[in-house]
N, C-alpha and C positions, 0 to 999 in steps of 0.2 A: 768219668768219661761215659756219655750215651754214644755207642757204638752208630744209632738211627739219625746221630746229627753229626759224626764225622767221615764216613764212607758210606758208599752203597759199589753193589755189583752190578754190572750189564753185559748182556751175554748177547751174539747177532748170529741165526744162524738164517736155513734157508726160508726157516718162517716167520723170519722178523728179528723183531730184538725183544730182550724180556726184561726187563730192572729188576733190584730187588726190592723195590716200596713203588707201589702207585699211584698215582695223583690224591686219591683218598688217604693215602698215608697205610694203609694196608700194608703187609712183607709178601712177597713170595718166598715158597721156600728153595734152597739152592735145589731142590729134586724136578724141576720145572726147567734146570738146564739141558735143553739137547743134547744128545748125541754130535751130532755133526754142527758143532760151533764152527764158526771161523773167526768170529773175535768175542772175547774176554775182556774186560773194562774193571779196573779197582777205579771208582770215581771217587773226587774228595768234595765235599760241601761246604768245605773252608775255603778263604782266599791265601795262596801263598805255598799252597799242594800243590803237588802236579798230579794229571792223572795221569792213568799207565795201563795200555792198551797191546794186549797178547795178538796176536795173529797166527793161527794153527797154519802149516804147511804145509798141506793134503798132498802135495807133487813130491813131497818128500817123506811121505810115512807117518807126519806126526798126528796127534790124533789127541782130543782134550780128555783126562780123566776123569777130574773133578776138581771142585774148587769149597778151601777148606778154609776151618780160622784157628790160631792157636791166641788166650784168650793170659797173661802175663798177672797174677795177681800178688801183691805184696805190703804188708803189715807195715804201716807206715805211721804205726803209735796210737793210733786213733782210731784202730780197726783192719780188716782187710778190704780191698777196695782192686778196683783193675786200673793198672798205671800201664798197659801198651798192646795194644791186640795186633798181632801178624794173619796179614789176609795169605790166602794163598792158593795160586793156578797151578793145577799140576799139569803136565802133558806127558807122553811113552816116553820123553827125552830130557824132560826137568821139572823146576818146581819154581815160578817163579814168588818171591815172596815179598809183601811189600809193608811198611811199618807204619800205625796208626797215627802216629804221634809224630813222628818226621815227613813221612810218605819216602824215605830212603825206601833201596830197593834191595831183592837179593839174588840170585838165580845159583841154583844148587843141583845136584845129583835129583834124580825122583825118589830116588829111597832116603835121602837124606832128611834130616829134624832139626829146627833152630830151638838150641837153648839156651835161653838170659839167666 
């Protein structure tokens, strides 16, 4: 699984919006995310994903932390290899977490950890 041909992040805040690859196919790195987001984006590049768009609640205290990936790998006879990488938005109130390979979703505690 190439992580660069099944999701990307996009992040909008007061200065726009930023992706994470640009038309050159270049990365940004997640350290290029604002401070004061207001939306958050897991985008999929496949047909048959949904995408899944965060919206921070400034009017109610919430506020973006950061946005992480937890990366699944497992020995499947023929080597180790990455069978599911979990994206994930954090905010002061959750986590939300969403699945490479389904695009299922998760929404958890902010201290909370998914483990398969």
């Amino acid at each position: 699984m190439r992580l660069s041909e099944v999701f990307q992040w996009e992040v909008e805040g007061p200065g726009g919006i930023v992706r994470q690859y640009n038309d050159n196919g270049s990365e940004n790195p997640s350290t290029l995310i604002p401070e004061d987001v207001v939306r958050i984006s897991i985008i999929p590049f496949a047909g048959g994903v949904l995408r899944h768009d965060v919206i921070i609640n400034k009017d109610k205290g919430e506020r973006f932390v950061k946005r992480f990936g937890r990366g699944i790998i497992k020995n499947r006879g023929g080597g180790y290899g990455l069978v599911e990488y979990l994206h994930c938005i954090q905010t002061n109130n959750y986590r939300f977490w969403v699945f490479s390979t389904t695009g299922q979703s998760l929404v958890t505690a902010p201290d909370f950890e998914v483990y398969l």
